[in-house]
N, C-alpha and C positions, 0 to 999 in steps of 0.2 A: 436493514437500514444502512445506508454509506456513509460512513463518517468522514472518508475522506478521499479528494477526487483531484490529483495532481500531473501535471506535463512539468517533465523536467529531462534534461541531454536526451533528448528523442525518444524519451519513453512515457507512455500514461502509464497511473497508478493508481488503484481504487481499492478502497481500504473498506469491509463493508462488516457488520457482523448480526449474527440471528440468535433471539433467545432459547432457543432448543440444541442447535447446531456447535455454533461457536462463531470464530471470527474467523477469517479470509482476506488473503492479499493477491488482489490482479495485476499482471504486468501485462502491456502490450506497445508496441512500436507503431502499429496501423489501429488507431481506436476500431474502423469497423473490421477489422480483423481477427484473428484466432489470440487468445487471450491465455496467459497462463494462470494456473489459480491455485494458489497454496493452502490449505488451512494453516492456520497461526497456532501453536502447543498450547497456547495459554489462549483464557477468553479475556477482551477489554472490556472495560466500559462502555469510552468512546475514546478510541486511538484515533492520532492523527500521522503523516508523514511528517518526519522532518529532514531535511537537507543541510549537511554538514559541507558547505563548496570550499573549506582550506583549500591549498593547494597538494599539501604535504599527505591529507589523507581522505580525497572527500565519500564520501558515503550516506546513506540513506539509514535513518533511526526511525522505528516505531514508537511514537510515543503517547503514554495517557494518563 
């Protein structure tokens, strides 16, 4: 299930997770291109992206 499917500063993001497996974060620059794909330490629920764009520190939080 994808809980969550984001374009942000040139990158997609697809947050997705399975009830046997766990959860999973994709990064890629070319959507139909080679994708990176991390499993997450911990399982969500249903996590979403969130975008922190301050100046001072911006960054990308997993949240749910």
């Amino acid at each position: 299930m994808a809980t969550s499917f984001k374009y942000h500063e040139g990158k997609f993001g697809l947050l997705f997770i399975t009830l046997d497996v766990g959860s999973f974060t994709c990064i890629a620059t070319n959507l139909w291109g080679r994708w990176e794909i991390t499993k997450l330490k911990t399982g969500y629920g249903n996590p979403g992206y969130f975008y922190d764009d301050d100046e001072k520190n911006p960054h990308c939080r997993i949240i749910w």
